[in-house]
C-alpha positions, -999 to +999 in steps of 0.1 A: -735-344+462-708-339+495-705-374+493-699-379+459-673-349+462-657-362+493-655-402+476-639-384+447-613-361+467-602-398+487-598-418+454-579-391+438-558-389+471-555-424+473-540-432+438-509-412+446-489-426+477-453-416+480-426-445+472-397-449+493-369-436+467-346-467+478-378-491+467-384-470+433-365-481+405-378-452+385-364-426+409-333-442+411-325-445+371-335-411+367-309-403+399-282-421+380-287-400+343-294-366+356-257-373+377-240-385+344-259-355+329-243-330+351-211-350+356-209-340+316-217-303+322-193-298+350-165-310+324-148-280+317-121-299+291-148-307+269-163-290+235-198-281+235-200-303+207-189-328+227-208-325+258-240-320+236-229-358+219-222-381+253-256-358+270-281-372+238-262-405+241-274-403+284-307-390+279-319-407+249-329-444+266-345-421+294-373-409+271-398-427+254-396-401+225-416-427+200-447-422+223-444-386+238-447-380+197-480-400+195-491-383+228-487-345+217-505-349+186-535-367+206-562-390+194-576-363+174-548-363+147-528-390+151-550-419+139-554-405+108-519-401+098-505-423+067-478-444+080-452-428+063-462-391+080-465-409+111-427-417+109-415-384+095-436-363+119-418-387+148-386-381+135-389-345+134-401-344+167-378-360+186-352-335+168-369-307+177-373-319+213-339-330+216-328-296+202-348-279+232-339-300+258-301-295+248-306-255+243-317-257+274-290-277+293-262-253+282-278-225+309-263-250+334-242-227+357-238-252+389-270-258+400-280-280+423-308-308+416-328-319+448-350-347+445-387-354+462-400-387+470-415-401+442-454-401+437-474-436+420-502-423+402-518-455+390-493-476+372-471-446+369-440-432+388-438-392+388-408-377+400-404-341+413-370-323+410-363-287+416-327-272+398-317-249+428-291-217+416-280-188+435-315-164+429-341-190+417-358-226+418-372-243+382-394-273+396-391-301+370-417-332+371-409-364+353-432-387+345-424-426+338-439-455+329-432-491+328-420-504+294-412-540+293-391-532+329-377-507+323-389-466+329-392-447+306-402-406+304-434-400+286-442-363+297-421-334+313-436-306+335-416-276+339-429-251+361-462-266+361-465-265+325-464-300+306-440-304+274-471-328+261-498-307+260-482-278+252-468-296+216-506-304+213-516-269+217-494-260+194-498-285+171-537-284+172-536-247+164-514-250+131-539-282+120-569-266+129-564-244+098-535-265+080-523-297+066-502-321+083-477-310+057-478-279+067-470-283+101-444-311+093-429-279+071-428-264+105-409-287+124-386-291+097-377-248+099-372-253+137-350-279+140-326-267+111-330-228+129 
């Protein structure tokens, strides 16, 4: 039983080796975006409305929002979605996270973003950040994938605590007693609110 332990521990260790950030193209697209990002933020001439328009127009081919959609429903509901649902549920999803990740980027007071070498896990990049401010530290891991060469974010952790499965908890809870419609009603209330 050690053995079969210790074999596990290695493998698991051994599918996650640091990347040299100047041979990761991953680490080095999401450099680029987070800097236009913040160059945006730091713009004190601009409208919020404004900044909130040339941020989405950054961020958006970052994020495969398409599949992070698919992903926090699971295989439990997804499959048996009608086409059509499948499409509005997507749409209102990548509103609603849009929404929050923009809600969330107008807290920006001049922190600083300091970047960790990047991780391959499997075929996958993941990317530690951490948003330094004067009195506290929000650790931020991205996770990419390779789409037809090029990265693309498929899950966010934030403080431990991943954007993906939390949707799915969510969204599990409302269908374990609901329709799909209802929780489509849902995410339709939170993104107008």
């Amino acid at each position: 039983m050690k053995r079969l332990w210790y074999a596990g521990i290695c493998l698991l260790i051994l599918s996650q080796t640091a990347i040299a950030e100047d041979n990761c193209p991953a680490a080095e697209f999401l450099k680029t975006k987070l800097d236009a990002v913040v160059a945006v933020l730091q713009k004190q001439d601009l409208a919020q409305e404004t900044k909130s328009k040339q941020i989405v127009e950054i961020v958006t081919p970052m994020f495969d929002f398409e599949l992070m959609a698919k992903l926090s429903l699971g295989k439990q509901h997804w499959p048996g979605l009608t086409a059509e649902n499948k499409e509005k549920f997507t749409d209102l999803f990548i509103k609603k996270l849009r929404t929050s990740y923009l809600n969330k980027l107008t807290l920006y007071t001049e922190e600083k973003i300091i970047y960790e070498p990047p991780l391959q896990v499997d075929n996958k990049v993941h990317i530690s950040t951490n948003l330094i401010s004067k009195d506290k530290k929000i650790s931020m891991l991205y996770k990419f994938y390779n789409s037809m060469n090029s990265w693309k974010i498929y899950d966010v952790e934030i403080q431990g605590v991943s954007i993906i499965r939390s949707y799915r908890s969510q969204f599990s809870e409302i269908l374990k007693d609901g329709t799909i419609d209802d929780l489509l009603l849902k995410l339709e209330e939170s993104v107008v609110n």
